[in-house]
TORFIDO-851281 format. One record per residue: residue in three letters; residue number from 1; z negated, x, y negated of N, C-alpha, C, O in turn. Coordinates in steps of 0.2 Angstrom, whole numbers, plus 5000, padded with zeros to 4 digits. Last residue first. Layout:
<fitors>
FITOR resn resi n.pz n.px n.py ca.pz ca.px ca.py c.pz c.px c.py o.pz o.px o.py
FITOR  ALA  NUM    Z    X    Y     Z     X     Y    Z    X    Y    Z    X    Y
...
</fitors>
This chain:
<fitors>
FITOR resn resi n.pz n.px n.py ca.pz ca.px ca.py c.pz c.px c.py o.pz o.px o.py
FITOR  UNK  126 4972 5176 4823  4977  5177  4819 4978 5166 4816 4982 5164 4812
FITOR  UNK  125 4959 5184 4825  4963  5180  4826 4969 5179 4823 4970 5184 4819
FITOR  UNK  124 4959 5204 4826  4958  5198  4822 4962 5192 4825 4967 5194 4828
FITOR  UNK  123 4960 5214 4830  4959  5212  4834 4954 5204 4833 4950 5200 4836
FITOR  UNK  122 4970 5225 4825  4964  5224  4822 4958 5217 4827 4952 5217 4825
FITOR  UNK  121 4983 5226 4832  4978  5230  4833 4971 5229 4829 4967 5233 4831
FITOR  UNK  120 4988 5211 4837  4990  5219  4841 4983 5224 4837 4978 5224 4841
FITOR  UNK  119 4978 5197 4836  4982  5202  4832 4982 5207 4835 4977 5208 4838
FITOR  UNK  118 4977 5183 4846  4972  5189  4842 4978 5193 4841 4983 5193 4844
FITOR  UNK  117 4975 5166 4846  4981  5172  4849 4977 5177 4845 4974 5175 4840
FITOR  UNK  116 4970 5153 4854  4969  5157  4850 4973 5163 4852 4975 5165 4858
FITOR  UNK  115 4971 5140 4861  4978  5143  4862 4975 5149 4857 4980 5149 4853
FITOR  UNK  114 4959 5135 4872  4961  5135  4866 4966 5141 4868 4967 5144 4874
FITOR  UNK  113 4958 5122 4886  4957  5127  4885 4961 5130 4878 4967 5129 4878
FITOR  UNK  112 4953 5106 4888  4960  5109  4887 4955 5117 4883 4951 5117 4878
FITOR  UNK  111 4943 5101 4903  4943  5104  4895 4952 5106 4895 4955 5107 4900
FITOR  UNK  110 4942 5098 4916  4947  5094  4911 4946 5096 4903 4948 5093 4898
FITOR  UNK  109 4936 5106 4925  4931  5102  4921 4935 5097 4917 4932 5092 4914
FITOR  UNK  108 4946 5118 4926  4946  5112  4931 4939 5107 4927 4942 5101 4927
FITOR  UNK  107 4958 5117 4913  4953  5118  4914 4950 5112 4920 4950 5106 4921
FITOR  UNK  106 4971 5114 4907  4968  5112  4909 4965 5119 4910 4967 5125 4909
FITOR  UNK  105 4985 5123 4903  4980  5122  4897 4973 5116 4900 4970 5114 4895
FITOR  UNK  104 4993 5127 4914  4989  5132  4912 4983 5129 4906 4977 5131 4905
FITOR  UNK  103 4996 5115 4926  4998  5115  4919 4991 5120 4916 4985 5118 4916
FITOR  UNK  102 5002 5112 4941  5000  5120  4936 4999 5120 4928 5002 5124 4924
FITOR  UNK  101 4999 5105 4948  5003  5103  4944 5003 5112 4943 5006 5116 4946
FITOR  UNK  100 4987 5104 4951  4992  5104  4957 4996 5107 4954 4998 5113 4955
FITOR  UNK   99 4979 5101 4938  4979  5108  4943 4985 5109 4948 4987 5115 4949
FITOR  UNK   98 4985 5086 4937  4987  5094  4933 4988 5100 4936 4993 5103 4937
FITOR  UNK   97 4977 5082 4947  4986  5081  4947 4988 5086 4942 4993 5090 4944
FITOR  UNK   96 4965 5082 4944  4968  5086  4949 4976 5087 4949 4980 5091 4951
FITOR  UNK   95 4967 5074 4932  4964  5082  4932 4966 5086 4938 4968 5092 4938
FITOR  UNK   94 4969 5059 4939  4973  5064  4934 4972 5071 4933 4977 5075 4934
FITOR  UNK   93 4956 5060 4947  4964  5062  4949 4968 5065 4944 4971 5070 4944
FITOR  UNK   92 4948 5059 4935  4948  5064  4939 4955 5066 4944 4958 5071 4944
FITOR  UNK   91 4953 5047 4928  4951  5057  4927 4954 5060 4931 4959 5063 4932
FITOR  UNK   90 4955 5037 4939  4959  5038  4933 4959 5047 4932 4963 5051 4934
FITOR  UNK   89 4940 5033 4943  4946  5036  4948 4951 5039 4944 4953 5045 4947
FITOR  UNK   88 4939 5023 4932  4934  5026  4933 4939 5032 4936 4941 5036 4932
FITOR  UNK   87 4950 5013 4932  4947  5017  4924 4943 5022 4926 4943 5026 4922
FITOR  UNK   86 4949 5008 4941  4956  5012  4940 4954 5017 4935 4956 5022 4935
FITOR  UNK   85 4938 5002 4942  4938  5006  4948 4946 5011 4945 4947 5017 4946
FITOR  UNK   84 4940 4993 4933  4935  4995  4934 4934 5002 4937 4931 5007 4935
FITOR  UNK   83 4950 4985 4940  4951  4989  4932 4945 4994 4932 4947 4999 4932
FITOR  UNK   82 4944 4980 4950  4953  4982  4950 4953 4988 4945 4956 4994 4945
FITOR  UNK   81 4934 4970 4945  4933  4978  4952 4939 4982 4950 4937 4988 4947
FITOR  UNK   80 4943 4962 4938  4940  4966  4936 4938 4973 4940 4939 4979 4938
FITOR  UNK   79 4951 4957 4952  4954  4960  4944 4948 4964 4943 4947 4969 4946
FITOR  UNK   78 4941 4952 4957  4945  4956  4959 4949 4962 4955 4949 4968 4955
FITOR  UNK   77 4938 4940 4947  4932  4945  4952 4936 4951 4954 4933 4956 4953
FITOR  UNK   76 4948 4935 4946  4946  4937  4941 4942 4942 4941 4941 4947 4937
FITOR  UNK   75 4948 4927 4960  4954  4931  4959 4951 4937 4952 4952 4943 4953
FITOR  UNK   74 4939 4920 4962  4939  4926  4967 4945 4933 4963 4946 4939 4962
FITOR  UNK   73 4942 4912 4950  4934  4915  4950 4936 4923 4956 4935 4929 4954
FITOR  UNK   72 4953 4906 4957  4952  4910  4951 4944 4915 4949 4943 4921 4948
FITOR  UNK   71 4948 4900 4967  4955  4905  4969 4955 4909 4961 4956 4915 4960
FITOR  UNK   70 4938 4889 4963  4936  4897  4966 4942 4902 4969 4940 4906 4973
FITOR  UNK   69 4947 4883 4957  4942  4887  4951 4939 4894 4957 4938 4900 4957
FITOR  UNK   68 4954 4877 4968  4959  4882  4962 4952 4886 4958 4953 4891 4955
FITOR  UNK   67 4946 4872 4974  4948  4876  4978 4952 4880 4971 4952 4886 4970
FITOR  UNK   66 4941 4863 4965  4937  4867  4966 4940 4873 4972 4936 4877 4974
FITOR  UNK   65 4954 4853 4965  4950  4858  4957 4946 4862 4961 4949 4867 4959
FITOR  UNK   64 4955 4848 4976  4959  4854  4975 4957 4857 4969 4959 4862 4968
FITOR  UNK   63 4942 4843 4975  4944  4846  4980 4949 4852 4980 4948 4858 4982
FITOR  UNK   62 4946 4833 4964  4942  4837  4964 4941 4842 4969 4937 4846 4967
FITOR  UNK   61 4958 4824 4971  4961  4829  4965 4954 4832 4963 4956 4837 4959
FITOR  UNK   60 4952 4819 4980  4955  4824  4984 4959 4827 4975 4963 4832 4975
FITOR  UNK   59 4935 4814 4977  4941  4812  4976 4944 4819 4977 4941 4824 4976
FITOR  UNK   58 4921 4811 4985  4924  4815  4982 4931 4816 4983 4933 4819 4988
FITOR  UNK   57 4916 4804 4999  4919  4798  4990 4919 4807 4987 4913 4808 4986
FITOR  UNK   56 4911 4809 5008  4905  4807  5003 4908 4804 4999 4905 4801 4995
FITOR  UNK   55 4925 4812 5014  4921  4807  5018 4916 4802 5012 4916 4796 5011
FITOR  UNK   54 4930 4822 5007  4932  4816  5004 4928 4810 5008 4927 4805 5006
FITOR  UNK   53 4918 4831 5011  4919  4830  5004 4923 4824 5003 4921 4819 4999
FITOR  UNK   52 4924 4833 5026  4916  4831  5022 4916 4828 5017 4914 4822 5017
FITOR  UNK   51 4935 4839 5024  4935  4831  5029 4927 4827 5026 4925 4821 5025
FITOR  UNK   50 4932 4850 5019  4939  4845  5016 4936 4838 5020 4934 4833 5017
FITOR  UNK   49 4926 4856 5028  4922  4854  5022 4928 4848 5018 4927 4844 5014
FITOR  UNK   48 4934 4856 5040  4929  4851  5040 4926 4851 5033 4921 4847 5033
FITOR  UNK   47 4944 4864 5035  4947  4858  5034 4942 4851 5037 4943 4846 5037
FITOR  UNK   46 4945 4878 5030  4940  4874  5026 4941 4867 5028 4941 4864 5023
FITOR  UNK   45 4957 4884 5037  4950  4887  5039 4945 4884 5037 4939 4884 5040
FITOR  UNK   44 4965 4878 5028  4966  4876  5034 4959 4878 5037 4955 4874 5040
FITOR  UNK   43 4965 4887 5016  4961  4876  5015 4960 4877 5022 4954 4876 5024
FITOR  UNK   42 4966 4900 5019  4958  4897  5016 4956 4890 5017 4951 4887 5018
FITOR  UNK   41 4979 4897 5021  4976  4900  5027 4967 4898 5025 4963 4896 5029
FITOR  UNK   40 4983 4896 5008  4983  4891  5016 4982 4890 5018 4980 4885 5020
FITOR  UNK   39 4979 4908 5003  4975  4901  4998 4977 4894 5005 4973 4889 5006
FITOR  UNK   38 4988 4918 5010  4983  4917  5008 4977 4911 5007 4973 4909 5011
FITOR  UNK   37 5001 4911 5003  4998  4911  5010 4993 4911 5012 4991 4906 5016
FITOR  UNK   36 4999 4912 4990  5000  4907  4991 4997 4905 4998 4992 4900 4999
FITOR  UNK   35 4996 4927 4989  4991  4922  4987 4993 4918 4989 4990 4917 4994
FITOR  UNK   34 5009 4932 4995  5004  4935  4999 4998 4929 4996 4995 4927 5001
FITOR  UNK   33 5017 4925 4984  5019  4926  4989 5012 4926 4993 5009 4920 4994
FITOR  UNK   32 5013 4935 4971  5012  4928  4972 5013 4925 4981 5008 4924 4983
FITOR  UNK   31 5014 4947 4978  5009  4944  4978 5008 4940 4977 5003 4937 4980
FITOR  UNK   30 5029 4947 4979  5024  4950  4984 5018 4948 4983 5016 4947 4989
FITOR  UNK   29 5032 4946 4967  5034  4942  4969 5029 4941 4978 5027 4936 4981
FITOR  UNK   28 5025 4959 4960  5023  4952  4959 5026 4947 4963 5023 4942 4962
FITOR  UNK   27 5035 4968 4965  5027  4966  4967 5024 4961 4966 5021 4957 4970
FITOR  UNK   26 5048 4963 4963  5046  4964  4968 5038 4961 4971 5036 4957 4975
FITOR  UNK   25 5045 4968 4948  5047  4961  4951 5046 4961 4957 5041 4957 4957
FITOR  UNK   24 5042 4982 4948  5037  4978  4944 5036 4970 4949 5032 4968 4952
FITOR  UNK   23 5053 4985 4955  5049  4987  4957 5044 4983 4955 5042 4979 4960
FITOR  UNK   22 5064 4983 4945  5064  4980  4950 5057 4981 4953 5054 4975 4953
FITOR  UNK   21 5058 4990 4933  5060  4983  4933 5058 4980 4941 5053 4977 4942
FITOR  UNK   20 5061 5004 4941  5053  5002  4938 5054 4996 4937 5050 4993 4940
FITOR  UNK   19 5076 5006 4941  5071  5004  4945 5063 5002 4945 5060 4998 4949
FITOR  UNK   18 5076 5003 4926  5079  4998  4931 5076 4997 4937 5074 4991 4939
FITOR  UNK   17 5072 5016 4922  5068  5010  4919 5071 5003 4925 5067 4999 4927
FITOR  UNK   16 5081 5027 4932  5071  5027  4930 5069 5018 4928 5066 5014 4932
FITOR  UNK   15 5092 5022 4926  5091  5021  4931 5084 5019 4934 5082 5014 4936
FITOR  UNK   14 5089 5027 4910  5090  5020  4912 5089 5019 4920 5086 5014 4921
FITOR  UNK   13 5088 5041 4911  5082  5037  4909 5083 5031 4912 5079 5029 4916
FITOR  UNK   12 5100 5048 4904  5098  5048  4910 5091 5045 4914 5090 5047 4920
FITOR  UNK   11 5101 5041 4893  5105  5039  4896 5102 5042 4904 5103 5038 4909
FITOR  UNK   10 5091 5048 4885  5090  5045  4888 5096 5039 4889 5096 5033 4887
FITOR  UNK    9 5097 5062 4886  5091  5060  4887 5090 5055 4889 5089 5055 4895
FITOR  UNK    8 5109 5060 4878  5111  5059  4887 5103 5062 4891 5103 5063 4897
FITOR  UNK    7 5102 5057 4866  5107  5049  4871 5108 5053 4877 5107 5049 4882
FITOR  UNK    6 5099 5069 4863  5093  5063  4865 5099 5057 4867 5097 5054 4873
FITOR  UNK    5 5112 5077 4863  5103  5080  4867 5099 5072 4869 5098 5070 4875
FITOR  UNK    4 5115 5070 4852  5119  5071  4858 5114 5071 4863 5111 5067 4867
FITOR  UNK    3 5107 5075 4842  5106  5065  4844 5110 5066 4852 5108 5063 4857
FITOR  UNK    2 5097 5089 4845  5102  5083  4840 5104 5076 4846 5102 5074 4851
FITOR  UNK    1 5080 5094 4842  5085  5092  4847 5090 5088 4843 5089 5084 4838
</fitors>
């Protein structure tokens, strides 16, 4: 390909990456967001173990330690499931996505099937 060919390759590309930026942003915004909420909705639900705990003489900066180590613990727990389940699910969908696809060098098993070409009359590989 010459250089012309690949700049308006990928001039045609930036919009793709711009939106994938926002998109990125968004979610995570969305998410921080949603844990915040979330993580409120958890103290307010837990507001006689709060009332217990400072009762016994456990100070309210240890309280909010153990509310943050178990927002992380759950969160870490999730994450991993998260990866866990994507890395597994991954294949297979992807292989189906092929076949939708039509990409002739799949094979429904996900083998890539060989590109061997035989010769017009001897019947040799070539």
């Amino acid at each position: 390909m010459q250089s012309a060919d690949v700049e308006n390759h990928e001039s045609s590309l930036v919009p793709l990456d711009n939106l994938a930026k926002f998109a990125l942003t968004l979610l995570i915004v969305v998410l921080a967001v949603g844990a915040v909420v979330l993580n409120l909705f958890n103290i307010c639900e837990r507001k006689y173990e709060v009332g217990v705990l400072t009762a016994i003489g456990v100070k309210k900066v240890k309280v909010a330690a153990q509310f943050a180590i178990e927002l992380l613990i759950v969160t870490m727990c999730g994450i991993a499931l998260g990866v866990a389940g994507g890395a597994v699910a991954s294949v297979p969908v992807s292989n189906q996505l092929r076949l939708l696809a039509g990409d002739p060098d799949r094979q429904p098993g996900g083998a890539v099937r060989s590109r061997r070409r035989h010769g017009r009359c001897s019947g040799q590989q070539l």
